[in-house]
C-alpha positions in Angstrom: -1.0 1.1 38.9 -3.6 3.8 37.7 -6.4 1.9 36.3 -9.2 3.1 34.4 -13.0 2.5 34.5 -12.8 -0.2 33.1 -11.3 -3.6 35.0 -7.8 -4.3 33.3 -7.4 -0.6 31.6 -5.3 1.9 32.2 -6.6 5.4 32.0 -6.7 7.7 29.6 -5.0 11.2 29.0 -6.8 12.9 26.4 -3.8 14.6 24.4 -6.4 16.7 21.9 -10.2 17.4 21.7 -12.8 19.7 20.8 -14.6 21.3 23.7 -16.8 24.0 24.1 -16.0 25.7 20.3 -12.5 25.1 20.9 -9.6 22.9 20.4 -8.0 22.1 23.9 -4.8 20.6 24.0 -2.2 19.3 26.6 0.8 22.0 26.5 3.6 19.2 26.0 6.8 21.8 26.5 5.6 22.3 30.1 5.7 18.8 30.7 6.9 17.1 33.3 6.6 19.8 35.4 3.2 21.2 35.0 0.0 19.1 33.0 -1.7 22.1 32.0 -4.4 22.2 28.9 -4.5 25.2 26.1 -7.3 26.0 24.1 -7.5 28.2 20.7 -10.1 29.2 19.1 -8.4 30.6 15.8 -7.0 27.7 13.4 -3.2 29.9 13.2 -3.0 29.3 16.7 -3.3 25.9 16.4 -0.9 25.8 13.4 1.4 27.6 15.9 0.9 25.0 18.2 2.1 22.2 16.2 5.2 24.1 14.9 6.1 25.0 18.5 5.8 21.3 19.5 2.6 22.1 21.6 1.4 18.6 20.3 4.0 16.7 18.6 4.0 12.6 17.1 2.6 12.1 14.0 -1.2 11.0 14.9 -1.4 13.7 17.9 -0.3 16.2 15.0 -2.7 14.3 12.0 -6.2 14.1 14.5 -4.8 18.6 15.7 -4.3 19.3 12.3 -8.1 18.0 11.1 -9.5 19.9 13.7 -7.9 23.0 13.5 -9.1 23.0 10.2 -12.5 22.2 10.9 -12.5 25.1 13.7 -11.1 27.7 11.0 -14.2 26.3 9.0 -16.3 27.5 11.2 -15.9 31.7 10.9 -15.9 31.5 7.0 -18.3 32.9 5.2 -21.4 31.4 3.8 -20.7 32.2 0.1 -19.3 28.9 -1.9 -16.4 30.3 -3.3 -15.0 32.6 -0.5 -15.9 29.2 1.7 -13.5 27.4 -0.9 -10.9 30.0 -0.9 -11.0 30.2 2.7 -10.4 26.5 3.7 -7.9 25.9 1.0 -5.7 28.9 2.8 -6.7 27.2 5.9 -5.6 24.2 4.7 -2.3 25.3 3.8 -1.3 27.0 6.7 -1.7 23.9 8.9 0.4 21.8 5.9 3.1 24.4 6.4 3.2 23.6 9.8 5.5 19.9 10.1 6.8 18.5 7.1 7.9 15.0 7.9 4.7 13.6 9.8 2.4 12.4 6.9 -0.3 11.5 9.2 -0.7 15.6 8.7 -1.5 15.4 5.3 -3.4 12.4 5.7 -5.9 14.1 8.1 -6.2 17.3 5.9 -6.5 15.4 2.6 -9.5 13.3 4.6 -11.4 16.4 5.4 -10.8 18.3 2.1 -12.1 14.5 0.4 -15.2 15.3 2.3 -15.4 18.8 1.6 -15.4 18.3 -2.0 -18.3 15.9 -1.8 -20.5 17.9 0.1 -19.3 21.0 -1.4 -22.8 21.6 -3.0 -24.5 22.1 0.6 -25.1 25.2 2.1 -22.1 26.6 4.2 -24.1 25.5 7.7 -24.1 22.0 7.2 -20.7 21.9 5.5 -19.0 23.3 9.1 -21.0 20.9 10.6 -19.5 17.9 8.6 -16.5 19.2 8.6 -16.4 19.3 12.7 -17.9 15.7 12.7 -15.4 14.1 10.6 -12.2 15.8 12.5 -14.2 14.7 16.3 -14.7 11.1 14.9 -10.8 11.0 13.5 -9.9 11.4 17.5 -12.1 8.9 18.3 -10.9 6.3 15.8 -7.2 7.2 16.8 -7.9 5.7 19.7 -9.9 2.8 18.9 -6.8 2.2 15.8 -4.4 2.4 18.9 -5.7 0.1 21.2 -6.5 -2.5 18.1 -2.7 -1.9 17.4 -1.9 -2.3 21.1 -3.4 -5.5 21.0 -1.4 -6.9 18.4 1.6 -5.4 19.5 1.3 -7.7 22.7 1.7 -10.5 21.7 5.1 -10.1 20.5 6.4 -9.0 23.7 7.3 -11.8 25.8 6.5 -11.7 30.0 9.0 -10.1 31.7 10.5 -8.6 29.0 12.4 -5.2 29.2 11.4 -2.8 26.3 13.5 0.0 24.9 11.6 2.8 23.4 13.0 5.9 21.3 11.4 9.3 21.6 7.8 9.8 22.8 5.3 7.2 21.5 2.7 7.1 23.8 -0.8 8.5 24.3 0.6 12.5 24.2 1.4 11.6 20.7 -1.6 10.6 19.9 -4.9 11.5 20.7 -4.7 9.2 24.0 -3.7 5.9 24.0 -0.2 5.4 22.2 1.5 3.6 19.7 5.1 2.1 20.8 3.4 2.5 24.2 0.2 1.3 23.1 1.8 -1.8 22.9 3.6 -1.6 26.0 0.6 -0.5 27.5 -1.7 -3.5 26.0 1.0 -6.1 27.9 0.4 -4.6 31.2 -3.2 -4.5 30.7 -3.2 -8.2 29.6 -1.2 -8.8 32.7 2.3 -9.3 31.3 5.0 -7.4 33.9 7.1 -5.1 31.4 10.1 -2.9 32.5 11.0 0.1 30.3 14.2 1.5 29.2 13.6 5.0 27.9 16.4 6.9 25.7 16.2 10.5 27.1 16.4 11.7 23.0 17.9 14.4 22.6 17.7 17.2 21.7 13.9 17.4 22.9 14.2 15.1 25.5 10.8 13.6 24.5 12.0 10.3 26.3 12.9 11.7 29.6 10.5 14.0 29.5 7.5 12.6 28.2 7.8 9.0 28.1 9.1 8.5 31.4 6.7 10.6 32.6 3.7 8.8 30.6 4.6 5.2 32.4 5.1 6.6 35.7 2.1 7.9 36.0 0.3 4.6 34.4 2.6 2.4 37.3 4.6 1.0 34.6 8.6 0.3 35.6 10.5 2.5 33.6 14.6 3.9 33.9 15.5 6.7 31.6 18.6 6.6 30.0 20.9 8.5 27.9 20.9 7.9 24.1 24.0 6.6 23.9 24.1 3.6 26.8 21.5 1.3 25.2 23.9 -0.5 23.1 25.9 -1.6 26.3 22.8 -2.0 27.7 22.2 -4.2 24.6 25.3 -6.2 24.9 25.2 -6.8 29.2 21.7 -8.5 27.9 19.8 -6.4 29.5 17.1 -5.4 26.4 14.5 -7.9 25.3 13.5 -5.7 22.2 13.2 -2.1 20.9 9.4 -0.6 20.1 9.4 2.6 18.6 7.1 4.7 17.0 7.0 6.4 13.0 6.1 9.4 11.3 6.2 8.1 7.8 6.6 4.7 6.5 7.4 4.0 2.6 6.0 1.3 0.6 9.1 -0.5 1.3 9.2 -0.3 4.8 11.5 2.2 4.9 11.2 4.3 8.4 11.2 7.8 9.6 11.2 8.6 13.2 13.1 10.9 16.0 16.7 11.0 15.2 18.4 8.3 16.4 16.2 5.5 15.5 18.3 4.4 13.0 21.0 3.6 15.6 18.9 2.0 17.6 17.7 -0.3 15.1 21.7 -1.0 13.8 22.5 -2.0 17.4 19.1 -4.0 17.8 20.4 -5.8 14.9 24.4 -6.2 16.0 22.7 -7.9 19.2 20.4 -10.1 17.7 17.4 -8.4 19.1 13.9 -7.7 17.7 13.2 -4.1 16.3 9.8 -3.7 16.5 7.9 0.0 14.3 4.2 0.5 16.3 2.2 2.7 13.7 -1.0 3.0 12.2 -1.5 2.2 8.5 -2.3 5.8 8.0 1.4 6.6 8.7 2.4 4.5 6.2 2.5 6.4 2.7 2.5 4.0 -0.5 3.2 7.5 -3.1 7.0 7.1 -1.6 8.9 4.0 -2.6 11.7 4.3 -0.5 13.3 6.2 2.3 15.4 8.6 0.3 12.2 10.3 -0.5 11.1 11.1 3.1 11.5 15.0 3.4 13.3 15.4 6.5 12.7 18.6 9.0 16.1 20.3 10.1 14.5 22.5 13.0 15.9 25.7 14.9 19.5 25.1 15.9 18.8 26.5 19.4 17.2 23.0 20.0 21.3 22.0 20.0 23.1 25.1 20.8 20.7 25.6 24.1 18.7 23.7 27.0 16.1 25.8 29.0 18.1 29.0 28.3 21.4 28.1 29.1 23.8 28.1 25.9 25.7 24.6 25.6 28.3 24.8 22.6 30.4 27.8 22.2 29.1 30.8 20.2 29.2 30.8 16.4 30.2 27.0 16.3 27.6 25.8 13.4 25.3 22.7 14.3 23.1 20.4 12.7 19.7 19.6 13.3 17.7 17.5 12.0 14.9 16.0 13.6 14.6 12.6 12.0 16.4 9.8 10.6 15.1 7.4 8.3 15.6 3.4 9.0 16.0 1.0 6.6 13.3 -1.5 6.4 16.5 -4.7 6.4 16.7 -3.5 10.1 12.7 -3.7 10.8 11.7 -7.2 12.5 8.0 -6.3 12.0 5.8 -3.4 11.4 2.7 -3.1 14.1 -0.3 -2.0 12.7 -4.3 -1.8 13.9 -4.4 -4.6 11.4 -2.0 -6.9 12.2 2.1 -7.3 12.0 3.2 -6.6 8.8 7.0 -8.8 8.1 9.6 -8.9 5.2 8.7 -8.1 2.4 6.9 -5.4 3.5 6.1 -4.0 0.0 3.5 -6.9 -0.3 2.6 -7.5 3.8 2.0 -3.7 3.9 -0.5 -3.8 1.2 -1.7 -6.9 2.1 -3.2 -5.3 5.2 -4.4 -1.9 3.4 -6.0 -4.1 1.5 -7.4 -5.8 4.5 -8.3 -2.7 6.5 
C-alpha cells in the first residue's frame, strides 16, 4: 500500500494547483496510460480544459474553475471598469464550460462575492485576493474531503465490498476524493475494503480512472461492466454502493454519471445501502427537486466511437446524456464534511448548512 508522510495516510495526487503563474493540471483523457501534468497560462485554455474533460467531477471542475478565473484576473487592466468588464467575460466563459456540476458556479459566485467587496482597491491587490481565495478553495477541498472521508467510514463495515459509479476519487477533486474519500478513510483507519468498480460508460471513468486511482493506493479493486452489478447484487456479493454527485437538490434529489440511478434502483431491490459522498457545496438549496437539474447531453461521438474506432453503424442517431438524476427515496444517506445527512433530507440537509 502506498502510504503517505504521514503514518496511516495514503498519498496524495494533486489533481489541480497553481504553480509558477500557472494552473497545472493532471491530463485525465491520457489516463491510465500516461500521468502527465498540463499547465495554461490563459484562463480560455483552462475553460477548454474543463469542456474537454481535462479535469472532470464536480469539485476538481469547482476549485479549476476559481482559478482560472483568478489567472485571467491577472492580465486585466488596472482601470475599474475595464477590470469589471473583463472578469465578468471571464467569468462567463468558464460558466459556459459544464452545465450540470454546481460546484462550478459555486466557486465562481465565491470569487466574484469577494470581488465585489474589495472592488474599491486598486487593481494590484484585487488580483492578489483574487489568487488567494481560488489557492485556499484547493486547500479546503481537501481538508472538506478528508473531514467527509471520515464520516464516510464509519458507515462502511470491515470487510465490506464497495461498489462505486463513475470516478469519485482524488482526480475529481483537488486530491483526496469523495466516494473514494470514504473508501480511502476505511483503509486508512485500518478497515480491509474490496472495490467493485463499474467501467461507466461511455467515458470509462470507472475503468479508467477509478481502478486506476485504488491500484495505485494498494486498495483491492475489480472493474466491471455496468451492467453485472445487479447479479453481482443478487449472488451477495455487494455490501453497499458509494458514489459521488454533481448537484444535489434541497430534497435530496441526485445528479451524477449516468447510470446512477440504476444503481441506486438495484441497491434498493437488494436491500442494500446507497450511500451519495459530496460536499455541502454540491448541494444547491435554489433547486427544489430533481426535475430542475439541467442535464448535459454531450457530443454523440462519446457513443458512436471509442479511441477512433466507430461502434454503431453510420447515421443511426444516439443519445447522450451525461447524467441521470436519483431520487432522494433511493438515497440511504448523504455524506457530507459535516456529517450524514438521512430522510428527510429537506431538514437534515439544512440542518448541517446550518451547522457548517
Amino acid at each position: 500500500m502506498s502510504l503517505g508522510a504521514r503514518e496511516g495516510q495514503l498519498d496524495l495526487l494533486r489533481t489541480v494547483e497553481w504553480r509558477d503563474g500557472q494552473v497545472v493540471m493532471i491530463d485525465q483523457t491520457l489516463l491510465p496510460g500516461r500521468l502527465e501534468w498540463v499547465s495554461y497560462n490563459d484562463y480560455r485554455g483552462v475553460a477548454e480544459a474543463i469542456v474537454t474533460m481535462k479535469v472532470r467531477g464536480a469539485p476538481a471542475i469547482g476549485v479549476t474553475a476559481a482559478l482560472g478565473m483568478a489567472l485571467g484576473a491577472q492580465s486585466l487592466p488596472d482601470d475599474p471598469k475595464a477590470f469589471d468588464r473583463g472578469l465578468a467575460e471571464i467569468r462567463a466563459c468558464l460558466a459556459a464550460t459544464r452545465p450540470t456540476a454546481v460546484n462550478l458556479f459555486w466557486a465562481l459566485d465565491r470569487l466574484w462575492a469577494l470581488y465585489e467587496r474589495s472592488s474599491s482597491q486598486p487593481a494590484g491587490a484585487l488580483k492578489e485576493a483574487l489568487m488567494v481565495e481560488a489557492r485556499a478553495m484547493v486547500e479546503e477541498d481537501i481538508t472538506v474531503n478528508r473531514s467527509l472521508g471520515r464520516h464516510g467510514a464509519e458507515l462502511i463495515p470491515e470487510g465490506a465490498t464497495v461498489l462505486t459509479h463513475c470516478n469519485a476519487g482524488g482526480l475529481a477533486t483537488a486530491g483526496y476524493g469523495t466516494a473514494l474519500g470514504v473508501i480511502r478513510a476505511a483503509v486508512e483507519a485500518g478497515k480491509h475494503i474490496q472495490v467493485l468498480a463499474d467501467e461507466t460508460r461511455p467515458r470509462l471513468q470507472g475503468g479508467k480512472l477509478t481502478a486506476w486511482e485504488l491500484h495505485r493506493d494498494g486498495i483491492p479493486v475489480t472493474v466491471i461492466c455496468d451492467n453485472m452489478a445487479p447479479t453481482l447484487m443478487r449472488q451477495g456479493k455487494v455490501t453497499c454502493a458509494v458514489v459521488g454527485a454533481d448537484r444535489i437538490t434541497a430534497l435530496g434529489d441526485t445528479a451524477n454519471k449516468i447510470g446512477t440511478y440504476g444503481v441506486a434502483l438495484a441497491c434498493r431491490s437488494h436491500g442494500l445501502p446507497f450511500y451519495v459522498a459530496a460536499p455541502l457545496s454540491t448541494v444547491d438549496f435554489s433547486l427544489r427537486d430533481g426535475d430542475e437539474i439541467p442535464i448535459e447531453e454531450r457530443d454523440h461521438s462519446e457513443v458512436t466511437h471509442a479511441d477512433g474506432a466507430r461502434l454503431t453503424a453510420e447515421g443511426v442517431p444516439v443519445l447522450n446524456p451525461s447524467f441521470d438524476v436519483t431520487p432522494a427515496e433511493l438515497v440511504s444517506g448523504i455524506i457530507t464534511e459535516v456529517g450524514v445527512a438521512r430522510a428527510p433530507f429537506e431538514e437534515s440537509l439544512k440542518a448541517l448548512k446550518e451547522r457548517a
